[in-house]
DSSP file (Angstrom, degrees, kcal/mol; ACC not computed):
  #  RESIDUE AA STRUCTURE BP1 BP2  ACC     N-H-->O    O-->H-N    N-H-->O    O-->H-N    TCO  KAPPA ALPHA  PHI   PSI    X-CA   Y-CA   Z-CA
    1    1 A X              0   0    0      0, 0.0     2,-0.3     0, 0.0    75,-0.0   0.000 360.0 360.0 360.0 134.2   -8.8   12.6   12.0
    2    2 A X        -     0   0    0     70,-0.1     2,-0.1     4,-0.0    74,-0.0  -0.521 360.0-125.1 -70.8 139.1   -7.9    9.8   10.1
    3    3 A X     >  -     0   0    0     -2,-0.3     4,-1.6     1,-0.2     5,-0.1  -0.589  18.7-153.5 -76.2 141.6   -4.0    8.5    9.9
    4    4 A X  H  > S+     0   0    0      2,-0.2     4,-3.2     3,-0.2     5,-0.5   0.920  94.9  49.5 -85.4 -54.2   -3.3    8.4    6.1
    5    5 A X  H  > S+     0   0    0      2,-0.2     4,-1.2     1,-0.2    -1,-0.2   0.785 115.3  43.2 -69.1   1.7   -0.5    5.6    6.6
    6    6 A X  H  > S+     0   0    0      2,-0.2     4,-2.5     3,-0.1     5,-0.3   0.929 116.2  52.6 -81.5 -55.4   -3.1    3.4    8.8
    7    7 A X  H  X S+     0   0    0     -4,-1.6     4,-1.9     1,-0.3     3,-0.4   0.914 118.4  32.3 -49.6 -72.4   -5.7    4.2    6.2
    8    8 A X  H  X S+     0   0    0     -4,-3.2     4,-1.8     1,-0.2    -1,-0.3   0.953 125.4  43.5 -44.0 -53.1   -3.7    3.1    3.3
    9    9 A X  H  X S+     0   0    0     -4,-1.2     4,-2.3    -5,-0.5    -1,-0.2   0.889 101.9  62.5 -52.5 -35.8   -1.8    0.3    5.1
   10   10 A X  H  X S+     0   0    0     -4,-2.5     4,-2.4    -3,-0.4    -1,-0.2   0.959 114.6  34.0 -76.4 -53.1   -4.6   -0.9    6.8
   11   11 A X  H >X S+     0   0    0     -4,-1.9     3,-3.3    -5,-0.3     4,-0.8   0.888 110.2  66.4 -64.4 -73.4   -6.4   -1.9    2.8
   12   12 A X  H 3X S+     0   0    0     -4,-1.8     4,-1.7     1,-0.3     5,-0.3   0.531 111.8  31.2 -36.6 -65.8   -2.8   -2.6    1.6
   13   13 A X  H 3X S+     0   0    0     -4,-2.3     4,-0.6     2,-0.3    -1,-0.3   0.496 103.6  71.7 -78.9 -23.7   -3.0   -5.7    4.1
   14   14 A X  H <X S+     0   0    0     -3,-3.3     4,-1.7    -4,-2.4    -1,-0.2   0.994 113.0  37.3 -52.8 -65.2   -6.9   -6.4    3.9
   15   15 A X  H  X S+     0   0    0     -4,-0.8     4,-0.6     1,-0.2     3,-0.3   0.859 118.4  42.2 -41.4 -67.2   -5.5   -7.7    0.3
   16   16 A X  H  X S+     0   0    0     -4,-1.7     4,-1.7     1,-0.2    -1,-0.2   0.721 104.7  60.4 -67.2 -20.7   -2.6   -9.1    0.9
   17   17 A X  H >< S+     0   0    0     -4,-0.6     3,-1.6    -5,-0.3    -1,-0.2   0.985 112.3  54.2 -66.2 -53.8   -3.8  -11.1    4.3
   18   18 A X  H 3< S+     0   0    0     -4,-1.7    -1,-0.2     1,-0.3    -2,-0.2   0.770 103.0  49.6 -47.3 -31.2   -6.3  -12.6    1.4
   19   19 A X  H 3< S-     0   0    0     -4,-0.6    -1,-0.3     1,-0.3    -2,-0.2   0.644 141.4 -29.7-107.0 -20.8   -3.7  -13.7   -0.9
   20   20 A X    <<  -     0   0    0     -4,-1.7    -1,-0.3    -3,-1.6    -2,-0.1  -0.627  49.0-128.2 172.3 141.1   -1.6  -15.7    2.0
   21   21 A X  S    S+     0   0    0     -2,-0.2    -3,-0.1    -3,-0.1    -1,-0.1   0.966 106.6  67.4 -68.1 -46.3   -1.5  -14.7    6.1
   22   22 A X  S    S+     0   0    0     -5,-0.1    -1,-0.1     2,-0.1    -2,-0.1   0.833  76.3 123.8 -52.6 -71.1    3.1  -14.9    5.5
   23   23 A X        -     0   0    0     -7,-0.2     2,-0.5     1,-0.2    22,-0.1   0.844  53.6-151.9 -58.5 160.8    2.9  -11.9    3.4
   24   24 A X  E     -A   44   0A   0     20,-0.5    20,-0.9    21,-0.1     2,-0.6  -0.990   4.6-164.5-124.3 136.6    4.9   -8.8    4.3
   25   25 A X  E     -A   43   0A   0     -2,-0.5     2,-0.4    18,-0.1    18,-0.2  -0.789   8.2-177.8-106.6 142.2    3.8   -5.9    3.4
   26   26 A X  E     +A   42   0A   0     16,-1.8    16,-2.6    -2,-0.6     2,-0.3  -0.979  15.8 170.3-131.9 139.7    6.4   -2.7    3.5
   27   27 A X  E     +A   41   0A   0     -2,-0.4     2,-0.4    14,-0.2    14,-0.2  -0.999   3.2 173.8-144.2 132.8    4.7    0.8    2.4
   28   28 A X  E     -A   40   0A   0     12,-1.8    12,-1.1    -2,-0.3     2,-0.3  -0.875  23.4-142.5-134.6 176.2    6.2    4.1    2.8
   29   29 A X  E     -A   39   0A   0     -2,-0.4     2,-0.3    10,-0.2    10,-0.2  -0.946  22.6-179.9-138.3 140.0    5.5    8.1    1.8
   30   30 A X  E     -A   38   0A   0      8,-1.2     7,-1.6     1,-0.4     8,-1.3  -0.699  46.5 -35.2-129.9-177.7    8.4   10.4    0.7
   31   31 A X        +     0   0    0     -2,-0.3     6,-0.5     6,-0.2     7,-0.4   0.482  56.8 151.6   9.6 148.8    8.3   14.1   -0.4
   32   32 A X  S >  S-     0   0    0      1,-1.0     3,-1.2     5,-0.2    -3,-0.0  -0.365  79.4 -40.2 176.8 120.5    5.4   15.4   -2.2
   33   33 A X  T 3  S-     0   0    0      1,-0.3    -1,-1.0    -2,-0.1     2,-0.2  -0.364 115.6 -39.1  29.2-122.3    5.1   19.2   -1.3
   34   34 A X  T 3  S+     0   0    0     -3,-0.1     2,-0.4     2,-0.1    -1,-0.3  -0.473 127.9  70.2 -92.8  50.4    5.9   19.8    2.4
   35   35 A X  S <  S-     0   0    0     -3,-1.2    -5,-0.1    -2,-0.2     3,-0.1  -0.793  92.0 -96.3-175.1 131.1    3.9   16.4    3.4
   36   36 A X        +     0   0    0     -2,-0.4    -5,-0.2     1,-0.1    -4,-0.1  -0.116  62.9 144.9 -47.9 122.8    4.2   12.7    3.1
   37   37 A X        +     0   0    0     -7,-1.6     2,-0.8    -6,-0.5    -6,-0.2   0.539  31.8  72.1-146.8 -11.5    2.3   12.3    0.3
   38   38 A X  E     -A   30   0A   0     -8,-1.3    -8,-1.2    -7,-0.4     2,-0.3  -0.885  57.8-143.8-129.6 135.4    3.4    9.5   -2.1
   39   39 A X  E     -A   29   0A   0     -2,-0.8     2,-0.3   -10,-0.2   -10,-0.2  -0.578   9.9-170.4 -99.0 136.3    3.2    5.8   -1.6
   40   40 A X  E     -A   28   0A   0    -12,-1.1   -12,-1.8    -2,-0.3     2,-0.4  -0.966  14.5-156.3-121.8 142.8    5.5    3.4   -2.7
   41   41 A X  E     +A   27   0A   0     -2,-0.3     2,-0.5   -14,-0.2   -14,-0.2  -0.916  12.5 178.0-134.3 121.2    4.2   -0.5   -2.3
   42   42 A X  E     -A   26   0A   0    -16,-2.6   -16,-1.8    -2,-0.4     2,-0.2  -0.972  16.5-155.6-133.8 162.4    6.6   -3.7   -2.1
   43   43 A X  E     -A   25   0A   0     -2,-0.5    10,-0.2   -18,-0.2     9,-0.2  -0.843  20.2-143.9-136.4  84.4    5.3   -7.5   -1.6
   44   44 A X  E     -A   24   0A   0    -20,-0.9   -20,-0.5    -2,-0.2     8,-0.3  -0.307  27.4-105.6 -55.1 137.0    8.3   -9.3    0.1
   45   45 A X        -     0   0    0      1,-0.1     6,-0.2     6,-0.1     2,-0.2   0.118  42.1-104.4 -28.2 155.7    8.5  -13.2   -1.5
   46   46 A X    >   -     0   0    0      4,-0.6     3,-3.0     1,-0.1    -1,-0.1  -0.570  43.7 -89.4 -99.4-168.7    7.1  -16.2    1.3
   47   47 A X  T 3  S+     0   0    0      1,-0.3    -1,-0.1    -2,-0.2    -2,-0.1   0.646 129.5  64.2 -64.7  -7.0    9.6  -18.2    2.9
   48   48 A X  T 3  S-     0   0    0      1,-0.0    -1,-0.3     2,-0.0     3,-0.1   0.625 119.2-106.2 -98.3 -15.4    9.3  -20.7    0.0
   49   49 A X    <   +     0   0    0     -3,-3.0    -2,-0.1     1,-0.2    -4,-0.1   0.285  69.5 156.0 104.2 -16.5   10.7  -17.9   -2.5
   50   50 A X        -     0   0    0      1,-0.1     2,-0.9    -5,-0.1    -4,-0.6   0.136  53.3-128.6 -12.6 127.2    7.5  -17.6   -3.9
   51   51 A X        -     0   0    0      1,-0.2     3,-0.2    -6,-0.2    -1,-0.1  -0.878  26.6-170.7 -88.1 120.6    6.2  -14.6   -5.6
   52   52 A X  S    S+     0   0    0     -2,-0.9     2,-0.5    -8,-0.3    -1,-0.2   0.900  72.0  28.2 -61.9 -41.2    2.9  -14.2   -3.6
   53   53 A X  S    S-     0   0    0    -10,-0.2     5,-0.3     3,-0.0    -1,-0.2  -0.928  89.3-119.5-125.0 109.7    1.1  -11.4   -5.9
   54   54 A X        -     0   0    0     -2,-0.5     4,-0.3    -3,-0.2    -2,-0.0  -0.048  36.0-108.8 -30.5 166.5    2.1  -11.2  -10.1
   55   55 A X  S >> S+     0   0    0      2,-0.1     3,-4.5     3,-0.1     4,-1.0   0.996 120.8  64.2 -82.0 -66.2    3.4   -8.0  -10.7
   56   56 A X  H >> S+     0   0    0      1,-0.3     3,-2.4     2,-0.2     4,-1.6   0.657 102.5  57.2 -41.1 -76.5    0.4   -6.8  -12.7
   57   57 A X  H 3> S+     0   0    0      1,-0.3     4,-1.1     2,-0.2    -1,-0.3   0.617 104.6  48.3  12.2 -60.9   -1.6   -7.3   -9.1
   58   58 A X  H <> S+     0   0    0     -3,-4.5     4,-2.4    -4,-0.3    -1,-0.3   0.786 106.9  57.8 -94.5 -13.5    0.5   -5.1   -7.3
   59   59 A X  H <X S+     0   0    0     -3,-2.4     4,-2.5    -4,-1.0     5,-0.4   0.987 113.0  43.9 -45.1 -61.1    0.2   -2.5   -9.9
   60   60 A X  H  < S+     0   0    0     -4,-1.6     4,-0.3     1,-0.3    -2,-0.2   0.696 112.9  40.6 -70.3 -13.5   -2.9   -2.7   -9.4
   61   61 A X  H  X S+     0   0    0     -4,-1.1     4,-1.7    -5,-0.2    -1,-0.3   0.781 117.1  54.8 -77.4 -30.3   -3.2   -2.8   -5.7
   62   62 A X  H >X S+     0   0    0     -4,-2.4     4,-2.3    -3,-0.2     3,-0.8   0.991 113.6  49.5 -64.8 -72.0    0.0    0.3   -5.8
   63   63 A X  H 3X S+     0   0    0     -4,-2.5     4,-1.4     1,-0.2    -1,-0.2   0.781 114.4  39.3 -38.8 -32.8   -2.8    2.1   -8.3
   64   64 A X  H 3> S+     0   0    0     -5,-0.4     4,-1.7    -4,-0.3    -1,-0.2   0.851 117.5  50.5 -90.6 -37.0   -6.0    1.7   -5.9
   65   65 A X  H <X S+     0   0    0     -4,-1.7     4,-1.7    -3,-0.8    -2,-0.2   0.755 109.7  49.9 -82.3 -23.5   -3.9    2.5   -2.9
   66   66 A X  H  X S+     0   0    0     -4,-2.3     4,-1.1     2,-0.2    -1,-0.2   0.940 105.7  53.8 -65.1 -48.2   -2.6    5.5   -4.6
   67   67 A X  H >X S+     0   0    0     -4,-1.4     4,-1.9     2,-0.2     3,-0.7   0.927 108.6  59.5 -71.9 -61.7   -6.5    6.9   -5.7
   68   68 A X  H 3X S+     0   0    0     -4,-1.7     4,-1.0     1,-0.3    -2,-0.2   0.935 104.8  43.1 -38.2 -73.6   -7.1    6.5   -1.9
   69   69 A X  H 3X S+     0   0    0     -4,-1.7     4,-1.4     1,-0.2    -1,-0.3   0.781 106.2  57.5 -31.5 -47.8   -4.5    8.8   -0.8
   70   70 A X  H XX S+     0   0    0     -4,-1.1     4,-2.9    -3,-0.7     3,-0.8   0.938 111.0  46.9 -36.1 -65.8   -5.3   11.4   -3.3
   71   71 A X  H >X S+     0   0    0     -4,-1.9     3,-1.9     1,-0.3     4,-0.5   0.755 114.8  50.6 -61.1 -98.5   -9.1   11.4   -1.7
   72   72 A X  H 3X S+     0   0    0     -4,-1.0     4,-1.4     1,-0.3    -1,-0.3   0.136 110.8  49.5  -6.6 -59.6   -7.3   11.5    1.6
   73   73 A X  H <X S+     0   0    0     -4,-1.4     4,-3.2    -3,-0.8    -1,-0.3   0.947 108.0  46.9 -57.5 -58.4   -5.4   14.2    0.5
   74   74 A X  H << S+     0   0    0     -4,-2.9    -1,-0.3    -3,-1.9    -2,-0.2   0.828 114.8  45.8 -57.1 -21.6   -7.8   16.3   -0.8
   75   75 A X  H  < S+     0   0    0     -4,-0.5    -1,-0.2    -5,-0.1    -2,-0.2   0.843 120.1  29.3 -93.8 -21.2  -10.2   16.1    2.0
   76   76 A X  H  <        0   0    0     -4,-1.4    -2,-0.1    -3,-0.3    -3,-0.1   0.572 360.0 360.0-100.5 -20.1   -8.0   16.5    5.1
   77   77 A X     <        0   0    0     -4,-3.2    -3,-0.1    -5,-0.2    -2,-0.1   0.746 360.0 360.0 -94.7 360.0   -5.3   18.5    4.0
């Protein structure tokens, strides 16, 4: 069985490793019926103070990583 946060993380980082090797990525699941189910997505600054990814970006990466889960959901749970 697949782990949902490797599954998720593991694209969450594909991206961001693309966009600069510094990145941090921090990803969590909170409450969502009895079972970690909902992603939240942050993109820590590089050391320079940078923003590494526009906000529109990480909508969209938070949005893609979101559609992932769902499928997750619906097929293992």
């Amino acid at each position: 069985m697949i782990d949902p946060i490797n599954f998720i993380g593991e694209k969450i980082r594909k991206d961001a490793d693309a966009v600069d090797m510094e990145t941090s990525v921090i990803f969590s699941f909170c409450r969502k019926y009895d079972i970690q189910s909902y992603i939240s997505l942050g993109i820590v600054s590089d050391k320079l103070g940078k923003e590494i990814l526009p906000v529109d970006r990480r909508i969209k990466i938070l949005k893609d990583c979101a559609k992932d889960l769902k499928e997750w959901l619906e097929q293992n749970i």
